[in-house]
DRENDO-1510 file (C-alpha; in Angstrom, 1 decimal, always signed):
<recs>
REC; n; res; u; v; w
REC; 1; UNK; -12.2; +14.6; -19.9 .
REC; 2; UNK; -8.9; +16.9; -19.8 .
REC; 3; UNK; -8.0; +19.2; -17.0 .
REC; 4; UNK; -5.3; +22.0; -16.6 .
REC; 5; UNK; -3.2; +20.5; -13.5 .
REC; 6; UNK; -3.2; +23.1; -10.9 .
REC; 7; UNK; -2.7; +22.4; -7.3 .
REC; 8; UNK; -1.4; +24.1; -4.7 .
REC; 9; UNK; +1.2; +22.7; -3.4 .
REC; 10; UNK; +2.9; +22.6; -6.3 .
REC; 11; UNK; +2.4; +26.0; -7.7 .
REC; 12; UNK; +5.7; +26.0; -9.9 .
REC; 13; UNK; +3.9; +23.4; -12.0 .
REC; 14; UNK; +0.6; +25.5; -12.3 .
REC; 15; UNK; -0.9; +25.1; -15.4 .
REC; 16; UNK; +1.9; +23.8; -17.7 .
REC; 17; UNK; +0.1; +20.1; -18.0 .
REC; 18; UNK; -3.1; +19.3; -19.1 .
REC; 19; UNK; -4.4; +15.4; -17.5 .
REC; 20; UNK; -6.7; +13.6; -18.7 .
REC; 21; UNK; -9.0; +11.3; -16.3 .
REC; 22; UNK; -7.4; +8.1; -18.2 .
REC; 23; UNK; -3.9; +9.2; -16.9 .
REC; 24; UNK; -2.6; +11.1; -20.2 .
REC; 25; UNK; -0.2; +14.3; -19.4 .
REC; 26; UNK; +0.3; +16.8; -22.1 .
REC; 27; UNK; +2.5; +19.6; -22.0 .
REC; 28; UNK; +1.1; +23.0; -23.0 .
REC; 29; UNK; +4.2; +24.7; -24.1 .
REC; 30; UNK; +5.0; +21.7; -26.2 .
REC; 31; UNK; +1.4; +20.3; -27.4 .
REC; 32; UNK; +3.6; +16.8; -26.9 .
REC; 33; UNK; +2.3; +14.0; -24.7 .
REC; 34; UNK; +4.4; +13.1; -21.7 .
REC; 35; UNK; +6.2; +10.1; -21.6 .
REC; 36; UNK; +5.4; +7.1; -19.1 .
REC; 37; UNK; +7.8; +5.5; -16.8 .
REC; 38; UNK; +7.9; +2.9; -15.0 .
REC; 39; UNK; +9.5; +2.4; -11.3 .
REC; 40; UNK; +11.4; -1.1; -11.9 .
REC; 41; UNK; +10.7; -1.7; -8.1 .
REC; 42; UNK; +7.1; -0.8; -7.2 .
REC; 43; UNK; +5.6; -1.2; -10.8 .
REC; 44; UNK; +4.1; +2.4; -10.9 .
REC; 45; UNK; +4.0; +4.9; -13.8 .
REC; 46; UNK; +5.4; +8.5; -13.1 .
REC; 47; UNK; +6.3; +11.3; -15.5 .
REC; 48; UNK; +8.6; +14.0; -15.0 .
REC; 49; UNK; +7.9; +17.8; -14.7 .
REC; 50; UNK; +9.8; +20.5; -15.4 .
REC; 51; UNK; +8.2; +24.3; -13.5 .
REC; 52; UNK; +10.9; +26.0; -15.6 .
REC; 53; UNK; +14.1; +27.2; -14.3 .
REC; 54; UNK; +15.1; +24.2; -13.6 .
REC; 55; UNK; +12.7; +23.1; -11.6 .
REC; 56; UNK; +12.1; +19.3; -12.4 .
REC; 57; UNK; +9.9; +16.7; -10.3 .
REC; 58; UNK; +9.2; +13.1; -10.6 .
REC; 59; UNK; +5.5; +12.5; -9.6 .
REC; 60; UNK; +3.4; +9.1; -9.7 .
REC; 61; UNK; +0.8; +9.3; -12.3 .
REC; 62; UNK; -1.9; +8.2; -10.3 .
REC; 63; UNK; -1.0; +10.8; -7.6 .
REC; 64; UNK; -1.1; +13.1; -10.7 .
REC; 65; UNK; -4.0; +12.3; -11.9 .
REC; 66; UNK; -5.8; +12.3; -8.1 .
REC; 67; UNK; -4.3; +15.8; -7.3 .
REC; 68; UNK; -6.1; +17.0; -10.7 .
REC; 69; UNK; -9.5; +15.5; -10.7 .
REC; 70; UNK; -9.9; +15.5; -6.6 .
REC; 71; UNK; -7.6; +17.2; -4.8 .
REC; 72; UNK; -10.3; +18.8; -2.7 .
REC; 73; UNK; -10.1; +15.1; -0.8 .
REC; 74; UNK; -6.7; +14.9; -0.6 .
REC; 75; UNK; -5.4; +14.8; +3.3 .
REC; 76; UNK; -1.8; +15.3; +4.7 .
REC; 77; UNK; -0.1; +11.5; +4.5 .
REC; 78; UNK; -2.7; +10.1; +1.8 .
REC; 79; UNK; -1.4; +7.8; -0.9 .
REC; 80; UNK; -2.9; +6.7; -4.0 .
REC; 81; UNK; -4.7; +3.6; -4.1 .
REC; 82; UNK; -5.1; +1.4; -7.2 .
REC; 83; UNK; -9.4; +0.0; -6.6 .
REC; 84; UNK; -8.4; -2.9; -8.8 .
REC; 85; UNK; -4.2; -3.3; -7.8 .
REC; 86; UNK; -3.2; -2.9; -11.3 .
REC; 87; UNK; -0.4; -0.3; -11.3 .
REC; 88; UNK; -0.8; +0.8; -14.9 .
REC; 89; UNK; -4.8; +1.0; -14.7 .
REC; 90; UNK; -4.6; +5.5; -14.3 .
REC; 91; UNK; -8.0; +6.2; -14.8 .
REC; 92; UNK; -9.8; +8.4; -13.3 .
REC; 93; UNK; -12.5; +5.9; -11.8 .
REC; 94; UNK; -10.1; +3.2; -10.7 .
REC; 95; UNK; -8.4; +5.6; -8.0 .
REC; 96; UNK; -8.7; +6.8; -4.6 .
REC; 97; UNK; -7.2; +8.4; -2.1 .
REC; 98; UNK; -6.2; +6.6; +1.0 .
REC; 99; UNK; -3.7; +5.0; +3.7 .
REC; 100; UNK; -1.2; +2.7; +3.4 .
REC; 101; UNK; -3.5; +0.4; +6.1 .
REC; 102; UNK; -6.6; +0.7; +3.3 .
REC; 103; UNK; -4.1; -0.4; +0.7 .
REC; 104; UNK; -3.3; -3.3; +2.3 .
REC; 105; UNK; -6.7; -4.2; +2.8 .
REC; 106; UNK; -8.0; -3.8; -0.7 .
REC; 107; UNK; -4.8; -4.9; -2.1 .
REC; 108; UNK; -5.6; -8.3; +0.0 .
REC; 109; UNK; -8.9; -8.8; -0.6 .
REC; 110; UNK; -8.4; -8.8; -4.3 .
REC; 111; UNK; -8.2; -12.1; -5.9 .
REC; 112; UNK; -5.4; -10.7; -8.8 .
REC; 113; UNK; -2.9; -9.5; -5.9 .
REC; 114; UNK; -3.2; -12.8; -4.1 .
REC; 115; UNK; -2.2; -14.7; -7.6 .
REC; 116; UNK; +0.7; -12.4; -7.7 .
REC; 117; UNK; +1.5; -12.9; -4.1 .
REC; 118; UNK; +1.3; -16.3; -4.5 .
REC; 119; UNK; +3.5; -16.2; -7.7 .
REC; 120; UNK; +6.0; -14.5; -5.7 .
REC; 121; UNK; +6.0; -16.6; -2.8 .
REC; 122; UNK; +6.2; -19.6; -5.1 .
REC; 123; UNK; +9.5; -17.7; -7.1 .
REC; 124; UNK; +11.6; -16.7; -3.8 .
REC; 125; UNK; +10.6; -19.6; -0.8 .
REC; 126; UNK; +9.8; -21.6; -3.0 .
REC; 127; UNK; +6.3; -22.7; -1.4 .
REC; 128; UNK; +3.3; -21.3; -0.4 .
REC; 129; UNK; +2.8; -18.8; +2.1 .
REC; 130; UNK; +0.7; -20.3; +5.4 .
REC; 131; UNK; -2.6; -18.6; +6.7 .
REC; 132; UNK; -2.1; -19.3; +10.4 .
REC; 133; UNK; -5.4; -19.4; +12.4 .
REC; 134; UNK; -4.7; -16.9; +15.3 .
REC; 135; UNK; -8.0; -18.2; +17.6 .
REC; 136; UNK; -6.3; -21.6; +17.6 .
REC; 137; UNK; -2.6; -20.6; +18.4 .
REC; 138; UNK; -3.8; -18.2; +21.3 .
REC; 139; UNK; -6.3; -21.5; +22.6 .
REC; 140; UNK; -3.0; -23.5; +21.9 .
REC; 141; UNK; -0.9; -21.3; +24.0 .
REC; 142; UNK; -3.4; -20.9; +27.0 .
REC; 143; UNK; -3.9; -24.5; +27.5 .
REC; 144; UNK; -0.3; -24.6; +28.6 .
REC; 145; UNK; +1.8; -25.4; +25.5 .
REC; 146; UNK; +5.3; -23.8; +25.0 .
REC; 147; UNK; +5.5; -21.3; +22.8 .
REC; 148; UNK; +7.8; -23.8; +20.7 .
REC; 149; UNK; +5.2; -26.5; +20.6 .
REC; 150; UNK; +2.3; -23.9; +19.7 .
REC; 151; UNK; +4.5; -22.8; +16.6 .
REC; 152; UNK; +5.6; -26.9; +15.4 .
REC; 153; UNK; +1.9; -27.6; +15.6 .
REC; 154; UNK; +0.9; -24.4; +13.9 .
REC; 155; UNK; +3.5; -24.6; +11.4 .
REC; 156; UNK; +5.0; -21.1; +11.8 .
REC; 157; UNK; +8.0; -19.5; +14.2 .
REC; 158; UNK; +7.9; -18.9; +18.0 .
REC; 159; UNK; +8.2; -15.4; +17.1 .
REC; 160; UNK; +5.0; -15.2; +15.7 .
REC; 161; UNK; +2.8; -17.4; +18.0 .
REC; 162; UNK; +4.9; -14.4; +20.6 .
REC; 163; UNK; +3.3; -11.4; +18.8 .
REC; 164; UNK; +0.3; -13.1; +18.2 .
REC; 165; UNK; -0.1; -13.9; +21.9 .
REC; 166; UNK; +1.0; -9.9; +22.4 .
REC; 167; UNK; -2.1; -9.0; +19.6 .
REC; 168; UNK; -4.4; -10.9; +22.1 .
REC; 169; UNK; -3.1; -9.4; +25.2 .
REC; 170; UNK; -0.6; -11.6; +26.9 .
REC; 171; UNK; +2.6; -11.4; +27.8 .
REC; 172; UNK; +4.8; -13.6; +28.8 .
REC; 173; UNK; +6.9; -13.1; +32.2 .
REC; 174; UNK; +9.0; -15.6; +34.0 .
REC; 175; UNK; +8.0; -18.5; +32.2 .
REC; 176; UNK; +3.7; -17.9; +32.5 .
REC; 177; UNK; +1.5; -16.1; +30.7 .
REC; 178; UNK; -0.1; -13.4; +32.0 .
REC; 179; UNK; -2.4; -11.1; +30.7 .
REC; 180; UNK; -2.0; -6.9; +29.7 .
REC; 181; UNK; -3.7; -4.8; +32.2 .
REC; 182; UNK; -4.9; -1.7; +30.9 .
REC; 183; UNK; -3.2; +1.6; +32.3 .
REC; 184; UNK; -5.1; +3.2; +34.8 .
REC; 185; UNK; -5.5; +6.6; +34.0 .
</recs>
């Protein structure tokens, strides 16, 4: 299915493009098909768009392809989210609109992402990343244990056994733990 691009915040780029919901981009005024890059850092596909007088944008193609088929869902900070992580997969039904927090969470609960976050891991430390179990550290912790010995027997650095502790509500002050009162309001 092909749709006239039309959206608008970007009213300078009003019907110049034509997208179709497997993430091709034509150009009207041209009849030529709009050529894919690719951002070296993030992996994504954007194209470039000209609104005429020198008016030239470079938008993500999945963004492109969302603001076109659903931009009635659209909301003010939403990102496009990849339902199966793969950057080039532009189709219509593989995105969605979203936060950078549901990224995360679909991006980690998808067995291909953790290969390639594994893969990376594996290139740059040169081992595998550790899942640390946080119920354990915090029972660690408020049995007595240092902070120190909590992260040698967890395998991980003080600093996180200290913001796990803070995720849990404690604090620590003069030496003891003691736990985050809520406000009174």
């Amino acid at each position: 299915m092909k749709k006239l691009f039309n959206h608008s915040n970007y009213k300078k780029f009003a019907n110049r493009y034509q997208v179709s919901d497997n993430g091709e981009v034509i150009n009207l005024f041209t009849g030529n098909r709009l050529k894919q890059n690719i951002n070296a850092s993030r992996g994504q596909r954007f194209v470039r768009l000209s609104g005429g007088k020198g008016n030239l944008i470079s938008m993500g193609l999945a963004k492109l392809v969302l603001l076109t088929f659903s931009s009635q869902s659209y909301f003010k900070g939403a990102i496009a989210i990849h339902l199966d992580a793969d950057q080039s997969n532009n189709s219509r039904s593989n995105l969605i609109w979203g936060t950078r927090k549901m990224q995360s969470k679909i991006s980690m609960s998808n067995p291909r992402f953790a290969r390639r976050v594994r893969l990376m891991a594996k290139k740059y430390h040169k081992r595998e990343p550790k899942l640390i179990d946080e119920k354990k550290v915090v029972r660690l912790r408020l049995s007595g244990l240092t902070g120190r010995a909590v992260a040698k027997q967890a395998g991980c650095h003080e600093a996180t056994v200290s913001a796990i502790m803070k995720r849990a509500g404690y604090v620590t002050i003069g030496g003891k733990l003691v736990p985050i009162r809520p406000k009174k309001k």
